[in-house]
N, CA, C and O atoms as CSV, one atom per row, in Angstrom:
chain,resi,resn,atom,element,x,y,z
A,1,UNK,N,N,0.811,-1.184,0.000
A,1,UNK,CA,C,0.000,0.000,0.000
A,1,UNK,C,C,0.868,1.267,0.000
A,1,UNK,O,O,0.688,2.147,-0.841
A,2,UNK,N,N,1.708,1.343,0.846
A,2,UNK,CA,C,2.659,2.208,0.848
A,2,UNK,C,C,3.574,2.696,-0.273
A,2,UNK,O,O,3.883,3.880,-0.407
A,3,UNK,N,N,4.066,1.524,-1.220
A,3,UNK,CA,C,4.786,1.516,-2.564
A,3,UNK,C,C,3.818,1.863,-3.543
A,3,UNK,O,O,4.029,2.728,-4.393
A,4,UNK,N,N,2.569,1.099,-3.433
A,4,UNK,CA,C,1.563,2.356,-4.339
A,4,UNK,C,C,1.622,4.249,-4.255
A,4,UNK,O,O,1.648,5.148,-5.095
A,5,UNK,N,N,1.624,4.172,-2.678
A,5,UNK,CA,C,1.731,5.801,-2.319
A,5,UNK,C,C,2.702,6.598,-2.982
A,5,UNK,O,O,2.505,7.607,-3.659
A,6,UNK,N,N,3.900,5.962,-2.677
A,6,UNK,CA,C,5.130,6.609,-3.085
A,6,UNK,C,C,5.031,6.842,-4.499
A,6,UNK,O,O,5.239,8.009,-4.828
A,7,UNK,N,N,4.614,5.561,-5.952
A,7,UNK,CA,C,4.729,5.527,-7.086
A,7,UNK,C,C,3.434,6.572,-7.116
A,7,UNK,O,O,3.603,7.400,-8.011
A,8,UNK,N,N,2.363,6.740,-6.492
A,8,UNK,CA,C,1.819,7.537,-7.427
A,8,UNK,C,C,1.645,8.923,-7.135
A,8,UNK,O,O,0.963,9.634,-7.873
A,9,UNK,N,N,2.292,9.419,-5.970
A,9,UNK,CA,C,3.646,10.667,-5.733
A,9,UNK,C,C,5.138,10.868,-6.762
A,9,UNK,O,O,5.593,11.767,-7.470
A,10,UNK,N,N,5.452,9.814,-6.464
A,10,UNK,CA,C,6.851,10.052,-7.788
A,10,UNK,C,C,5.963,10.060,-9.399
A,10,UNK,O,O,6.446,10.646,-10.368
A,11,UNK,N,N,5.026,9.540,-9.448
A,11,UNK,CA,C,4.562,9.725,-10.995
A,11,UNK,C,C,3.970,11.345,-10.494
A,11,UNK,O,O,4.858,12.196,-10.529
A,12,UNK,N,N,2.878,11.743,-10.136
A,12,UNK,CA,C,2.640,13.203,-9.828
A,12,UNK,C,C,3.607,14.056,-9.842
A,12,UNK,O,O,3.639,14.814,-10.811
A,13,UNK,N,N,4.590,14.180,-8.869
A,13,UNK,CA,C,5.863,14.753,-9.217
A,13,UNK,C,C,6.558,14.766,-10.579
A,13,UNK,O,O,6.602,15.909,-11.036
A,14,UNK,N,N,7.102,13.858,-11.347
A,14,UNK,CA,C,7.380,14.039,-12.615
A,14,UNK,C,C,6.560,14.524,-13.697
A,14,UNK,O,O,6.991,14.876,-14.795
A,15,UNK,N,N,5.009,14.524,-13.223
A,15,UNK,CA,C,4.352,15.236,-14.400
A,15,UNK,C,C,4.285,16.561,-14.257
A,15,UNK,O,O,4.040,17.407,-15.117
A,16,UNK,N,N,4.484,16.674,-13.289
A,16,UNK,CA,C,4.895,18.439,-12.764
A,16,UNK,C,C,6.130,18.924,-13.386
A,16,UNK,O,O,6.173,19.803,-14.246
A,17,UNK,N,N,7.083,18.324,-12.920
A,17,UNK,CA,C,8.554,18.506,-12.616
A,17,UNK,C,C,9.024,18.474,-14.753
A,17,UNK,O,O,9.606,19.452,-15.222
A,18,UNK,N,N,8.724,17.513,-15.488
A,18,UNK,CA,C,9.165,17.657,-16.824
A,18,UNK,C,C,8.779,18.569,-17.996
A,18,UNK,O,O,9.548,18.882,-18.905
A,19,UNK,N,N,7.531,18.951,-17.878
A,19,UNK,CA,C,7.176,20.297,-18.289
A,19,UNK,C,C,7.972,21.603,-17.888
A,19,UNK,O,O,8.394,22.523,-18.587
A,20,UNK,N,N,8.028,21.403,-16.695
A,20,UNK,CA,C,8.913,22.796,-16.266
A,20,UNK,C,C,10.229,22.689,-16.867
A,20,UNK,O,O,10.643,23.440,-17.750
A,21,UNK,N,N,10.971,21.571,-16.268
A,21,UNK,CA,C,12.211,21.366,-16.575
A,21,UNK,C,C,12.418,21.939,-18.179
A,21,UNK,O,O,13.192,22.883,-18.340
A,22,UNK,N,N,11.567,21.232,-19.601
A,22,UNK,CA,C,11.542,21.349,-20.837
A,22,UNK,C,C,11.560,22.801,-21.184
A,22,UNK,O,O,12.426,23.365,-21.853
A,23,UNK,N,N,10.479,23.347,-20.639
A,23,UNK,CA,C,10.300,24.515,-20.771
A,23,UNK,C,C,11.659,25.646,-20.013
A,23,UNK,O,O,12.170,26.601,-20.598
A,24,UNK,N,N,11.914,25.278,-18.919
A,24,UNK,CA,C,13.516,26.175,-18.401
A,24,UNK,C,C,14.389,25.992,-19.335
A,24,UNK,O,O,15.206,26.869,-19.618
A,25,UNK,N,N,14.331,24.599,-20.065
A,25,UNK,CA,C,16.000,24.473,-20.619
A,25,UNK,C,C,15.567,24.890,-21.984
A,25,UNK,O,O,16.480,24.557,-22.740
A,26,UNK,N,N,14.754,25.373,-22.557
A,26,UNK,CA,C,14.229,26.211,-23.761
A,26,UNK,C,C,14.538,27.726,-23.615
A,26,UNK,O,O,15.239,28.513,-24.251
A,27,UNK,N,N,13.647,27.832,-22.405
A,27,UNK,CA,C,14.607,29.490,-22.480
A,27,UNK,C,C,15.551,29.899,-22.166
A,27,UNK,O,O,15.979,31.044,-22.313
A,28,UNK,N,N,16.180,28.703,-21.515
A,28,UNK,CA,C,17.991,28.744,-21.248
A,28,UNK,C,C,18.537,29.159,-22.810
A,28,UNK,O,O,19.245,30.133,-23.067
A,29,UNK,N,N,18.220,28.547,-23.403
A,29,UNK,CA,C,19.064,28.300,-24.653
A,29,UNK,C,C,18.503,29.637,-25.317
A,29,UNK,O,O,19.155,30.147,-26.229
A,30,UNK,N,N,17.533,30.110,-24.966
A,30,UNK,CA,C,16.733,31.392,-25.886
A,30,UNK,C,C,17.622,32.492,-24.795
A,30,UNK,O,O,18.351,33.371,-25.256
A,31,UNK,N,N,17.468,32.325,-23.607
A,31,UNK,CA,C,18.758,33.319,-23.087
A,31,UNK,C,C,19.820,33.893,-23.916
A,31,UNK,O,O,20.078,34.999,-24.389
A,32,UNK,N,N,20.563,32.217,-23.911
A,32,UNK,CA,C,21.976,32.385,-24.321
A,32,UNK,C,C,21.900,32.812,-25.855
A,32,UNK,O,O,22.244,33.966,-26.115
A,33,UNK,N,N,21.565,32.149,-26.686
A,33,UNK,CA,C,21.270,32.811,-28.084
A,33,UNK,C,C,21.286,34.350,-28.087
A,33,UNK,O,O,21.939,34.987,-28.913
A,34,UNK,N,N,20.612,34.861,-27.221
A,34,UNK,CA,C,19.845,36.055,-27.327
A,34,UNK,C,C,21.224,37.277,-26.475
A,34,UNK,O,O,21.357,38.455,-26.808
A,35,UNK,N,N,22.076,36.565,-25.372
A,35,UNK,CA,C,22.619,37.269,-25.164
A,35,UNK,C,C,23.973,37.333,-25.664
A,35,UNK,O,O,24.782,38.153,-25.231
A,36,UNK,N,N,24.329,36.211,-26.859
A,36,UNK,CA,C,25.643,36.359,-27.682
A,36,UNK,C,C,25.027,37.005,-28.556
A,36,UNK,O,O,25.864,37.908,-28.564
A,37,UNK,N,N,23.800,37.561,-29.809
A,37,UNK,CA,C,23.692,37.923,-29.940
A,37,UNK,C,C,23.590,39.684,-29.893
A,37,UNK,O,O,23.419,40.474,-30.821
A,38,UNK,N,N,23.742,39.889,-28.647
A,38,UNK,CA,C,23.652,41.294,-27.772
A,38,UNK,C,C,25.047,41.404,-27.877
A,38,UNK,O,O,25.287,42.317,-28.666
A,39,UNK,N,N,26.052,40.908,-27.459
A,39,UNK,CA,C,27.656,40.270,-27.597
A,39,UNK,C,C,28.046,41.323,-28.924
A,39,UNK,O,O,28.625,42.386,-29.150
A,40,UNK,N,N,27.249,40.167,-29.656
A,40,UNK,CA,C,28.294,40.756,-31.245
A,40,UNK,C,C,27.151,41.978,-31.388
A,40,UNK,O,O,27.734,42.665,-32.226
A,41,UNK,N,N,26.376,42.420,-31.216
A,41,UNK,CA,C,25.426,43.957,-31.161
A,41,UNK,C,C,26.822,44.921,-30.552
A,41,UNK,O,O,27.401,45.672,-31.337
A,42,UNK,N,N,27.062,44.859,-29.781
A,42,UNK,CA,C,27.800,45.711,-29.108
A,42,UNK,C,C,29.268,45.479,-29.991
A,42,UNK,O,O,29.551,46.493,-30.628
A,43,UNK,N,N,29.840,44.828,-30.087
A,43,UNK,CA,C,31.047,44.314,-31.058
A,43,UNK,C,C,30.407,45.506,-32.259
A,43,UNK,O,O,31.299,46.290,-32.581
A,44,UNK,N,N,29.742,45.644,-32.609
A,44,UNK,CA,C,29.403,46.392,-33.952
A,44,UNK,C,C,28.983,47.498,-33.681
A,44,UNK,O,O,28.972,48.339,-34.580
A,45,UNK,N,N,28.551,47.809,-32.479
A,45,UNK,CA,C,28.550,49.420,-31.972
A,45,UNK,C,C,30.213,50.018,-31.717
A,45,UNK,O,O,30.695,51.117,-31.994
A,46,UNK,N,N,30.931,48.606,-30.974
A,46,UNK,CA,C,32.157,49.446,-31.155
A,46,UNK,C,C,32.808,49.968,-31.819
A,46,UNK,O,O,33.215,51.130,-31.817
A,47,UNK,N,N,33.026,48.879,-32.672
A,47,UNK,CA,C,33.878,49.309,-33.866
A,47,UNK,C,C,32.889,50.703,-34.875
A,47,UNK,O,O,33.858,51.020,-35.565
A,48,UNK,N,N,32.346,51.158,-35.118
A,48,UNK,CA,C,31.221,52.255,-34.863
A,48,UNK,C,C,32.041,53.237,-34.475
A,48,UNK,O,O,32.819,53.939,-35.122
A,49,UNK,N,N,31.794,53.202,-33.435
A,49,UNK,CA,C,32.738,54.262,-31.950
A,49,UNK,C,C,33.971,54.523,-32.371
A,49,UNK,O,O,34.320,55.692,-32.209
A,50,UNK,N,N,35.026,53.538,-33.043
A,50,UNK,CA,C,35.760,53.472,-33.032
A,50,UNK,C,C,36.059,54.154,-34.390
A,50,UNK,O,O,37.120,54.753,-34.569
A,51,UNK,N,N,35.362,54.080,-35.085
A,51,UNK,CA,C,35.664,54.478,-36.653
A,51,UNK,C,C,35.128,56.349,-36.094
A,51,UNK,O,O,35.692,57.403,-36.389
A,52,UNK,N,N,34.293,56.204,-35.520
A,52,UNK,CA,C,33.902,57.818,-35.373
A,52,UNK,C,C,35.134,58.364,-34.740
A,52,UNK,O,O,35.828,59.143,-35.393
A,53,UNK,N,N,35.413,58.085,-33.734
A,53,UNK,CA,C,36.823,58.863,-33.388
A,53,UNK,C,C,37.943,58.555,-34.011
A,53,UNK,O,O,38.796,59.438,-33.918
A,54,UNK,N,N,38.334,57.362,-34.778
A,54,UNK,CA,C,39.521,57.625,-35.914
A,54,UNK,C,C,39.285,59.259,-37.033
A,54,UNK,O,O,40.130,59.944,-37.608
A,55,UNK,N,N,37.786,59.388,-36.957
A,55,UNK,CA,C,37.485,60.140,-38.293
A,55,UNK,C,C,37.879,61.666,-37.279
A,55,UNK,O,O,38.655,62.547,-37.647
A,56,UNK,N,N,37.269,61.652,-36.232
A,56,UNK,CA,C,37.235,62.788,-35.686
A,56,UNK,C,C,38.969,63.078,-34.854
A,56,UNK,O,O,39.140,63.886,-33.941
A,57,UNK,N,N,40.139,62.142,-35.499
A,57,UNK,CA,C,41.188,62.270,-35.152
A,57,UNK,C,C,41.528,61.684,-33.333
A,57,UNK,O,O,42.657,61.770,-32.850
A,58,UNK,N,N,40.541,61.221,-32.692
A,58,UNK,CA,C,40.918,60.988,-31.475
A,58,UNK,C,C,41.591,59.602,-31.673
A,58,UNK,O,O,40.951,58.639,-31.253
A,59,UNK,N,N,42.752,59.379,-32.235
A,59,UNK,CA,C,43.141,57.883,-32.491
A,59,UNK,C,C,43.251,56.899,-31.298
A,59,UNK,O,O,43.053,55.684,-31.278
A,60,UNK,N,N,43.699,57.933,-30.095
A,60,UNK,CA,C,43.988,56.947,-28.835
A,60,UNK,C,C,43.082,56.198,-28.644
A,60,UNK,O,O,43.295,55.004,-28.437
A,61,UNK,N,N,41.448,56.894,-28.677
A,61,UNK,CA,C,40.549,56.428,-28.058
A,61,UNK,C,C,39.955,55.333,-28.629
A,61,UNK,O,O,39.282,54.485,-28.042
A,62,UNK,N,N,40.332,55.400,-30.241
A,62,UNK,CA,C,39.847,54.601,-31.046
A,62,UNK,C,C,40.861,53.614,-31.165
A,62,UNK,O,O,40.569,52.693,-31.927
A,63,UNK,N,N,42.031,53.552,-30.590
A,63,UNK,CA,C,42.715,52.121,-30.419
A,63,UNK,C,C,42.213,51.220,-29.247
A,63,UNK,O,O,42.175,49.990,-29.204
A,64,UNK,N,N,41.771,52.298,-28.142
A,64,UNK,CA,C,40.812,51.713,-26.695
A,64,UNK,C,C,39.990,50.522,-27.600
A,64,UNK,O,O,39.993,49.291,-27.609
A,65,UNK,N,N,39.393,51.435,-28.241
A,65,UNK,CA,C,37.873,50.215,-28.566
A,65,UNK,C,C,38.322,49.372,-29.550
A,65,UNK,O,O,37.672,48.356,-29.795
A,66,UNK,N,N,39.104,49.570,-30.020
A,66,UNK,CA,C,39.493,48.670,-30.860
A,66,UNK,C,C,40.204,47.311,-29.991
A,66,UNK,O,O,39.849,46.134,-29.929
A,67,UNK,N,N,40.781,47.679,-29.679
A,67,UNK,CA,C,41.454,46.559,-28.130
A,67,UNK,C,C,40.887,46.018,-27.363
A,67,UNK,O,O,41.289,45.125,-26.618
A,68,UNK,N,N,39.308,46.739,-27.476
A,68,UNK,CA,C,38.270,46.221,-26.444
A,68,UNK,C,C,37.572,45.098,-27.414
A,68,UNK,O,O,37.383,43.974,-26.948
A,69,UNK,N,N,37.238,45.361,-28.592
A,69,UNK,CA,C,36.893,44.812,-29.811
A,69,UNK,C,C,37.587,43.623,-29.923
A,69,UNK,O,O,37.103,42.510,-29.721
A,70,UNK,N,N,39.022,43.928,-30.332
A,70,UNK,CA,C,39.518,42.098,-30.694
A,70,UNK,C,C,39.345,41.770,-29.067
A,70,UNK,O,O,38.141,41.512,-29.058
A,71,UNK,N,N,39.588,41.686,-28.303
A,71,UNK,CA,C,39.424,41.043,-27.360
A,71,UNK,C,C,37.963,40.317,-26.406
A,71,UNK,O,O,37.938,39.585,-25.417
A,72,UNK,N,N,37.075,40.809,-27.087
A,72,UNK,CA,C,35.765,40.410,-27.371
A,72,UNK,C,C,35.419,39.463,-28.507
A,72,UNK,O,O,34.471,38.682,-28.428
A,73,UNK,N,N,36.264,39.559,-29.631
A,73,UNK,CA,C,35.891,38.802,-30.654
A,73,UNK,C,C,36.801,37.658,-30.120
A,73,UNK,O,O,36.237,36.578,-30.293
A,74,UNK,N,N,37.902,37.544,-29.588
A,74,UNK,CA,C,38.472,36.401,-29.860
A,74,UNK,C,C,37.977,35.456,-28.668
A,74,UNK,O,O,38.264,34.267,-28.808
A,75,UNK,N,N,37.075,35.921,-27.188
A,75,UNK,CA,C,36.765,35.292,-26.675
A,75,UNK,C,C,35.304,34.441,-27.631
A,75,UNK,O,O,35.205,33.219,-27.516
A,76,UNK,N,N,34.392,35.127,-28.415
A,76,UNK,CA,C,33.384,34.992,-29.135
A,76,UNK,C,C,34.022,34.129,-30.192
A,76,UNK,O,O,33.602,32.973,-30.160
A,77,UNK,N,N,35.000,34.398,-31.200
A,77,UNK,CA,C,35.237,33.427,-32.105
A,77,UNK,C,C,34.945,31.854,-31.791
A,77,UNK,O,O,34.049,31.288,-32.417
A,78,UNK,N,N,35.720,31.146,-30.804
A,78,UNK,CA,C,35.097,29.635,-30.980
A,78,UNK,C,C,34.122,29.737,-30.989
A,78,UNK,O,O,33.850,29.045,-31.970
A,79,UNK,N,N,32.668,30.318,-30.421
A,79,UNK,CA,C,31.311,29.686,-30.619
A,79,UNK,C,C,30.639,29.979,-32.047
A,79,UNK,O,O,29.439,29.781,-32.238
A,80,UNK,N,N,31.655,30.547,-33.200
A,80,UNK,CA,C,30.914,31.277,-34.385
A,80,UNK,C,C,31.012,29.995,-35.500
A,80,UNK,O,O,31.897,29.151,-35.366
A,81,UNK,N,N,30.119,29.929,-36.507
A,81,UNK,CA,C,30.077,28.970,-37.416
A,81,UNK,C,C,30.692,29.729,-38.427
A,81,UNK,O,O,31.189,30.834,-38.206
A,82,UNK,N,N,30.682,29.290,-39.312
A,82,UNK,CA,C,30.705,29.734,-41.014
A,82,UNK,C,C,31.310,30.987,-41.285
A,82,UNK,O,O,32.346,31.331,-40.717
A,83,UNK,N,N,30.495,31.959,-42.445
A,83,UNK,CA,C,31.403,32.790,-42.766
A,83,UNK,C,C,31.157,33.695,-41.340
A,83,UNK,O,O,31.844,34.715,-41.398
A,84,UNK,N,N,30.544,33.626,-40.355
A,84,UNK,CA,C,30.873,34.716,-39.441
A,84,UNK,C,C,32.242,34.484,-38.955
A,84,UNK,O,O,33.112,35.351,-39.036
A,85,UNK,N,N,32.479,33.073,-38.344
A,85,UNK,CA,C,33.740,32.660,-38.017
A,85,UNK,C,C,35.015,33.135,-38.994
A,85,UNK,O,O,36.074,33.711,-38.745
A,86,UNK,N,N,34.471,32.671,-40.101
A,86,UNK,CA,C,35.877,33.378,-41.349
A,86,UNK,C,C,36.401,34.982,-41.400
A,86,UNK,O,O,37.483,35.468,-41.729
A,87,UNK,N,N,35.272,35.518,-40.973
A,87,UNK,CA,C,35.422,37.145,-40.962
A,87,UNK,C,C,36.206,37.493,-39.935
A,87,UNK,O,O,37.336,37.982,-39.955
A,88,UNK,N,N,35.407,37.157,-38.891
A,88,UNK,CA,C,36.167,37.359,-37.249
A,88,UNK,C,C,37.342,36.585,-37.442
A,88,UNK,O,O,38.262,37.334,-37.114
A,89,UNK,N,N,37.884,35.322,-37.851
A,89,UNK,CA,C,39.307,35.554,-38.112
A,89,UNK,C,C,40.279,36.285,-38.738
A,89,UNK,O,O,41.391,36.569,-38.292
A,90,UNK,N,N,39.745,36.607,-39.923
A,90,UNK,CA,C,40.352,37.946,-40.870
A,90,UNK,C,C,40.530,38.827,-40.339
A,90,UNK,O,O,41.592,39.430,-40.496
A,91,UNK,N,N,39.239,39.422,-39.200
A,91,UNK,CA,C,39.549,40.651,-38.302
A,91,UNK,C,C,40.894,40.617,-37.603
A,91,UNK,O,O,41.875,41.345,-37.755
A,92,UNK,N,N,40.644,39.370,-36.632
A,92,UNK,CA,C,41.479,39.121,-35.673
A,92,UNK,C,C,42.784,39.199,-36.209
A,92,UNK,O,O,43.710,39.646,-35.533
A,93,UNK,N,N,42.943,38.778,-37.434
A,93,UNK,CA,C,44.830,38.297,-38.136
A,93,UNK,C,C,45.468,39.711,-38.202
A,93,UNK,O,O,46.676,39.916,-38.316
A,94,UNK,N,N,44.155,41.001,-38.085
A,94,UNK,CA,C,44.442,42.129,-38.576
A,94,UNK,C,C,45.122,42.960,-37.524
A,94,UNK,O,O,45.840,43.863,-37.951
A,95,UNK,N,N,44.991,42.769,-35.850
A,95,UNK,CA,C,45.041,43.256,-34.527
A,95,UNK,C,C,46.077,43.708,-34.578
A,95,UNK,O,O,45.949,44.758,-33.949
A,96,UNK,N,N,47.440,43.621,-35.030
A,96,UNK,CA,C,48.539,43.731,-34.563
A,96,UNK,C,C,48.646,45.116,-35.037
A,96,UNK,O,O,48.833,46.119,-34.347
A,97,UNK,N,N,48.473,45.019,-36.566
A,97,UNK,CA,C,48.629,45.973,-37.339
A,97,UNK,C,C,47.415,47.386,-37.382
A,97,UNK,O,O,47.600,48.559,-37.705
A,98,UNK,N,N,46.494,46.863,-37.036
A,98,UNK,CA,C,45.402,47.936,-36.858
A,98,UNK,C,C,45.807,49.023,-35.563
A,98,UNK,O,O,45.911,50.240,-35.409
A,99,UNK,N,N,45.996,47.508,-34.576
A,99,UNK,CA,C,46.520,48.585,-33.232
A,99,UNK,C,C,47.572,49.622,-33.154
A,99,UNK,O,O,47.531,50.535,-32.329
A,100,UNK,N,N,48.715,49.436,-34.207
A,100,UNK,CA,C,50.197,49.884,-34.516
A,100,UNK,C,C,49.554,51.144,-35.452
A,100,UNK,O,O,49.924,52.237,-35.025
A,101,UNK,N,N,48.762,51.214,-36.513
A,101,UNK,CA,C,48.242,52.389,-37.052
A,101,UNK,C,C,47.907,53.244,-36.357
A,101,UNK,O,O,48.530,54.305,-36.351
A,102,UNK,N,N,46.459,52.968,-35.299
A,102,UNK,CA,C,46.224,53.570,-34.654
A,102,UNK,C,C,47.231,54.544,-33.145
A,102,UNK,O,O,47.099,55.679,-32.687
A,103,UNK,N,N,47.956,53.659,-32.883
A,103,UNK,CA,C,48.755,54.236,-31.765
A,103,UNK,C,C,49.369,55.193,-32.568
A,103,UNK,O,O,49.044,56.305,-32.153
A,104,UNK,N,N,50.371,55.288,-33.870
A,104,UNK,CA,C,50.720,55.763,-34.789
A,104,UNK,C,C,50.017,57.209,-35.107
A,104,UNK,O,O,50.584,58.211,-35.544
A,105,UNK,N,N,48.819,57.074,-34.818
A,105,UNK,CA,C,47.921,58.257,-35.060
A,105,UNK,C,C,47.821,58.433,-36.805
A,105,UNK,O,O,47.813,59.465,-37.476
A,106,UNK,N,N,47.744,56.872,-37.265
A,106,UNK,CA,C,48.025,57.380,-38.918
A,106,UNK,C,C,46.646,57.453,-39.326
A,106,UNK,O,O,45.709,56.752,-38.944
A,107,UNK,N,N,46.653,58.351,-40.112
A,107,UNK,CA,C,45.374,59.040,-41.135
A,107,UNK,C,C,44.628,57.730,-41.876
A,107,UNK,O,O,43.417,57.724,-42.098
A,108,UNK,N,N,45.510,56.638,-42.220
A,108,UNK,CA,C,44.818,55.719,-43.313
A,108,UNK,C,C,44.091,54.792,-42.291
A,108,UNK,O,O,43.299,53.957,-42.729
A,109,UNK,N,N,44.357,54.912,-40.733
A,109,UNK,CA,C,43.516,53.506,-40.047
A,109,UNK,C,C,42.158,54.399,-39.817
A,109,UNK,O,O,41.654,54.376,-38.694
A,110,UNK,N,N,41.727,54.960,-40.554
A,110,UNK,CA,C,39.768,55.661,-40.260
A,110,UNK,C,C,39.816,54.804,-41.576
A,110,UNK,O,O,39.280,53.758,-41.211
A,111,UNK,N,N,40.114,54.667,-42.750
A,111,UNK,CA,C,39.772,54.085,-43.440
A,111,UNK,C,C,40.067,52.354,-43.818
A,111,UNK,O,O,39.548,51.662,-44.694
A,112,UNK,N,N,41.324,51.923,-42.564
A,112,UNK,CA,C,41.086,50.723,-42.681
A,112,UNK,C,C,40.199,50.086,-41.135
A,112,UNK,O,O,40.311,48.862,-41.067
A,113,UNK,N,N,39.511,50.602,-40.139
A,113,UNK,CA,C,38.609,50.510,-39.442
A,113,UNK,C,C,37.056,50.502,-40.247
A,113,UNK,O,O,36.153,49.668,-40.168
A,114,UNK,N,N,37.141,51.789,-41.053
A,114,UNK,CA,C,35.245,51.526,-42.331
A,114,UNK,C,C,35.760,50.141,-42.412
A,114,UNK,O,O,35.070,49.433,-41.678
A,115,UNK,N,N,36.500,49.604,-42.883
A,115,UNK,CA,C,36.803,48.414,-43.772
A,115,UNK,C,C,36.577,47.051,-43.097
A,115,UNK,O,O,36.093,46.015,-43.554
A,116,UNK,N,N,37.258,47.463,-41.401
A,116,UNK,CA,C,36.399,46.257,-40.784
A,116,UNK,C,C,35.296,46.339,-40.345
A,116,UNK,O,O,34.737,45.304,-39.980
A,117,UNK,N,N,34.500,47.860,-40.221
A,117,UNK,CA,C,33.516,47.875,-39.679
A,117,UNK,C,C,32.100,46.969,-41.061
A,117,UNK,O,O,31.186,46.204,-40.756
A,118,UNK,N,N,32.445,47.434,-42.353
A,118,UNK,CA,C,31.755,46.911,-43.324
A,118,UNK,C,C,32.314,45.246,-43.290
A,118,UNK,O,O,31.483,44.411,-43.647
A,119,UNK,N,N,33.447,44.835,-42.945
A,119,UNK,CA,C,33.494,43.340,-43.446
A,119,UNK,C,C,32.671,42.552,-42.267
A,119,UNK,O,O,32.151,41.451,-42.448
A,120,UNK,N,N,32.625,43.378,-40.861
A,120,UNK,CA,C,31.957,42.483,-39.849
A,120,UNK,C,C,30.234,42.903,-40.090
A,120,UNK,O,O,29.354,42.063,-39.898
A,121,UNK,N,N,30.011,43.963,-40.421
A,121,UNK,CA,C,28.597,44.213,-40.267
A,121,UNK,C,C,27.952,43.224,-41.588
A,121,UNK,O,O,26.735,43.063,-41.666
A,122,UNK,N,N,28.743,42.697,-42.430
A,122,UNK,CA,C,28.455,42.084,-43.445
A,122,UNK,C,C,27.949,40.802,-43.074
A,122,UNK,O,O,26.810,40.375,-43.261
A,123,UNK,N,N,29.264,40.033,-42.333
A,123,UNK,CA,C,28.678,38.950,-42.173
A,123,UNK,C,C,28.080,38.344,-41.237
A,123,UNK,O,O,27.847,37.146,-41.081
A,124,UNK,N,N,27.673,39.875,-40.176
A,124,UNK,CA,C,26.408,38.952,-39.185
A,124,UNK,C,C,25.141,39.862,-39.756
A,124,UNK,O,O,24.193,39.989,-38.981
A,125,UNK,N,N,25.080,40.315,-40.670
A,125,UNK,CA,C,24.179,41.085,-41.450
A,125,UNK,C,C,24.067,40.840,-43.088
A,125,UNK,O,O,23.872,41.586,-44.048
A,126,UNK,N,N,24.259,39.606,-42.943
A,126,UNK,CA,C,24.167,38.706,-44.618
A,126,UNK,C,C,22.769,39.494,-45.242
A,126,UNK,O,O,23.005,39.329,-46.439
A,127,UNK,N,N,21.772,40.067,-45.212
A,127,UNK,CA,C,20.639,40.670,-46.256
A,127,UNK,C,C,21.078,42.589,-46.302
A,127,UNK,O,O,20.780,43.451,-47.129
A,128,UNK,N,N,21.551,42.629,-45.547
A,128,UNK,CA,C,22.128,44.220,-45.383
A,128,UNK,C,C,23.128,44.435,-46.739
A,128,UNK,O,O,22.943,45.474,-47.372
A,129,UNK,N,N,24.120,43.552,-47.186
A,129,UNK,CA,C,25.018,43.322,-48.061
A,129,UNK,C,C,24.234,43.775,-49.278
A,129,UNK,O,O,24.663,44.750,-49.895
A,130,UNK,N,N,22.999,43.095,-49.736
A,130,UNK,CA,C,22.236,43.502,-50.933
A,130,UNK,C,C,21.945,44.572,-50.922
A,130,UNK,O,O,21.419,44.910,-51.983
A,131,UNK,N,N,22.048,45.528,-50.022
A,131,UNK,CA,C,20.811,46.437,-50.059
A,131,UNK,C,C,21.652,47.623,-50.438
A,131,UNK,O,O,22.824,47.727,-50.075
A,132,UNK,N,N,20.818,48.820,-51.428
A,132,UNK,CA,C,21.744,49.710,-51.989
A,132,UNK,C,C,22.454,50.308,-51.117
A,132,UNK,O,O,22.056,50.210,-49.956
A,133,UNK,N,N,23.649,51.071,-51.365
A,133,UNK,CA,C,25.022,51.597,-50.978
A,133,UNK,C,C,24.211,53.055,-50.569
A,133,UNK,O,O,24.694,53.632,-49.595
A,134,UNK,N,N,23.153,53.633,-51.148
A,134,UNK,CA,C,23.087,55.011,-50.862
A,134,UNK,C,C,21.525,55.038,-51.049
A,134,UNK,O,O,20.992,54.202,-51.779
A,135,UNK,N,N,20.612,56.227,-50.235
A,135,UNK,CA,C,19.409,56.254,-49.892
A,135,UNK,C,C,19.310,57.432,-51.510
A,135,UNK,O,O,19.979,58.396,-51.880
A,136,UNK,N,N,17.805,56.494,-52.237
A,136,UNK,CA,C,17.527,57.532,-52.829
A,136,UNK,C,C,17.061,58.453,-52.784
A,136,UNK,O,O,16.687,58.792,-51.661
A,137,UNK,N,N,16.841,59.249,-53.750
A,137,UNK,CA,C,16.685,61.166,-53.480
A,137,UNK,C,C,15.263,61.054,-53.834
A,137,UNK,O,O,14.917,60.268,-54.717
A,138,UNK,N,N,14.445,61.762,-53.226
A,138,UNK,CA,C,12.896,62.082,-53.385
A,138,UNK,C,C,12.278,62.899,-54.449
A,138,UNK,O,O,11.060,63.075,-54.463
């Protein structure tokens, strides 16, 4: 009588208990999705930041974010697939030399920062790529 009790407590309990469980480890994963996503959001605001003050001559500041940048991407690189992964390595191969421009205070790293800012916004923004280069005139 007693082993009835228990089994049809442990069955009650699990019909409780696996719904929830299913449902937590769903939005676990909708979490995490959602907050590497936010990850590389900000990765693309920096470099942003970073291209604005190369342009506006503040190079120091724009080597900051840039330093803050690869070092964000390269913790992010292992979890990336495909061509995002291919890009963010291209970025990354670029660090040494981007950082050395910038400390440099040279004029040509505003225009090789556009260059990573367009190669990364490209490839976590694969339909953006099609879309025209310039807003038409009314």
């Amino acid at each position: 009588m007693i082993a009835i009790a228990v089994g049809i407590a442990l069955v009650a309990f699990l019909v409780g208990f696996l719904p929830q469980w299913s449902r937590a480890s769903a939005l676990r994963d909708r979490l995490d999705t959602a907050q590497h996503q936010l990850r590389m959001a900000r990765v693309e605001g920096q470099i942003g930041a970073a291209l604005t003050e190369s342009l506006r001559s503040n190079y120091e500041r724009a080597r900051q974010l840039m330093t803050e940048v690869y070092a964000t991407l390269e913790t992010a690189a292992p979890s990336l697939e495909g061509t995002q992964r291919r890009e963010v390595d291209a970025i990354l191969a670029q660090r040494d030399e981007m950082v050395t421009l910038l400390a440099r205070a040279a004029p040509e790293s505003s225009q090789r920062v556009m260059l990573i800012y367009t190669r990364y916004h490209n490839a976590f923004h694969p339909g953006a790529a099609a879309a025209p280069a310039t807003t038409a005139v009314p």
